[in-house]
Phi, psi and omega in degrees: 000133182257149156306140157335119201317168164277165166250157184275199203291142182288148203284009185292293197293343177253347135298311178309300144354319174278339167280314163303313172321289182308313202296324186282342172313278158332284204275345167292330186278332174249025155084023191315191198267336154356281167301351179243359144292332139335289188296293165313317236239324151280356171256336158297330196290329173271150307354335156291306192098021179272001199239281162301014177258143173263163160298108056250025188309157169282352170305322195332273199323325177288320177302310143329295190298306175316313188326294171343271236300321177329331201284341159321333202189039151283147178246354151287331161300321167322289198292347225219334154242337150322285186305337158290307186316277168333301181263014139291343196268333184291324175281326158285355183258275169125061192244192310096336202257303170011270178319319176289337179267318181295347173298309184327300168331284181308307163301337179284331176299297173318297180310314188283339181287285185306320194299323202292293188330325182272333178310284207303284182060053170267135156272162217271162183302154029253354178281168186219121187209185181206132139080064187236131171316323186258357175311107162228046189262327183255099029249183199277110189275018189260342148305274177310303176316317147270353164274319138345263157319314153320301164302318192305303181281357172285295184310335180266306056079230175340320202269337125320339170051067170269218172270130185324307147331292211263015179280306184290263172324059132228348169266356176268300166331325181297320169286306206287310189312307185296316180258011152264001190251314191287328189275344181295313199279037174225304181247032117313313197060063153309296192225149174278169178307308193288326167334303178326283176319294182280339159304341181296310201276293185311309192307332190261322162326302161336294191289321190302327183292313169298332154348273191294325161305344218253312190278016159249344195221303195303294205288314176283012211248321204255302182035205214265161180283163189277132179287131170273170194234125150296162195311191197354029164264132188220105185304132150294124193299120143350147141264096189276144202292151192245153203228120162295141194256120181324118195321191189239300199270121193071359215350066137284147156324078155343144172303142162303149174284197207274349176274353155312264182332122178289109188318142159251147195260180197284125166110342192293158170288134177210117169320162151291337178287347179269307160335284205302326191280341194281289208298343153311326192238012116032298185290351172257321174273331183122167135311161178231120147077179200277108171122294206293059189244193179069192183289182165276020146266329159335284206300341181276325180288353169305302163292345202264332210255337197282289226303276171002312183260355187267333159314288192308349183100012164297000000 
């Protein structure tokens, strides 16, 4: 059963994201003041000396570990912990939209990564270029890829009403993961700052996009599975209740008809004033029972002759 969606990032912050994204987009291309923060920000990261040490140094072991920390926002570790996840949660739900929005996603990663990565074609630190055949620094999809991804399974995580524990750690990851993936790729000098900056920017553009697709077209489209009915069972259509309607004369109820009405058998006691009243209503309802035909006067001397005799003792 699903929750009510979670909200996403408010749509203030993703413009703003689309703007910062065009403006570092801009300024790399056109040689800004960016780049040359770019430029500062890789020569403190070899200065930790965490990029060139080897083993047996004691950096080594720290140099591992960021190294880890990059895989937050590897897209083969990424996709290796997602895709299991994402079709356990659709085989257990037994829903299609899981899968479908995480498809949506990956191709929106792939497209928007690559194409940007081939316009720019900046090369990774410590050389610095623009629009060199092996340039693939900019932006960053290891970035875009925790931001994404990440984003995806909190929201798929909360929008499913999984177990809280695992709602609350995936609403931390979401946040944490992206800026441990940017600090890992910084002091390595992987990737340039802006590199960065604009995978950040798409990425949160990007989670937006999928948001809206998934709560305008996926969710009513793919939606919760249908309870099945069993086989040869065919519900029976509703009978709807008929309500007695007022006489013309006196506005008592006219009798229900008879096909309605539960038939009184034959022979039960029955005053002449319940005769006289069946036969009475006689022109509206049908005949009832044996006897009961003609008009409503018919039907009262009927009663008035029952009556008569049950006095003499007949």
């Amino acid at each position: 059963m699903r929750s009510s969606a979670p909200r996403p990032a408010p749509i203030w912050s993703v413009a703003l994201a689309l703007l910062v994204g065009v403006w570092v987009t801009a300024d790399v291309l056109l040689d800004g003041p960016l780049r040359h923060v770019d430029h500062r920000v890789s020569r403190w990261m070899l200065a930790t000396g965490i990029r060139d040490t080897d083993w047996p140094k004691p950096l080594f072991l720290i140099k591992l570990g960021v190294y880890a920390t990059t895989k937050l926002g590897a897209r083969g570790p990424m996709l290796a912990v997602a895709v299991p996840a994402v079709g356990w949660l659709a085989w257990s739900r037994r829903s299609w939209r899981p899968l479908l929005l995480t498809g949506v996603l990956l191709a929106l990663i792939g497209g928007s990564v690559q194409q940007l990565k081939h316009e720019v074609g900046r090369a990774m630190p410590a050389v610095d270029g623009l629009h060199l055949e092996a340039g693939r620094s900019f932006p960053s999809g290891h970035m875009t890829v925790a931001v994404v991804l990440w984003g995806l399974l909190a929201y798929l995580a909360a929008d499913y009403r999984l177990d809280r524990r695992v709602v609350w750690a995936l609403g931390v990851l979401r946040w944490l993961a992206p800026a441990l993936t940017m600090a890992a790729m910084l002091l390595l000098d992987y990737h340039w700052l802006t590199d960065l900056l604009a995978g950040l920017t798409l990425g949160i553009v990007l989670l937006r996009v999928g948001y809206e697709l998934d709560t305008r077209a996926l969710r009513n489209w793919s939606g919760a599975p249908r309870p099945r009915r069993r086989a040869g069972v065919r519900p029976e259509p509703a009978q709807p209740a008929r309500v007695p309607q007022a006489s013309a004369a006196g506005g008592k109820p006219a009798s229900l008809p008879a096909a309605v009405a539960a038939p009184a058998a034959p022979g039960a006691a029955e005053t002449g004033a319940a005769n006289g009243l069946v036969s009475g209503a006689a022109g509206v309802a049908g005949p009832v029972g044996p006897g009961a035909v003609g008009p409503a006067g018919a039907g009262a001397d009927h009663g008035a002759g029952v009556d008569g005799h049950r006095a003499a003792g007949g």
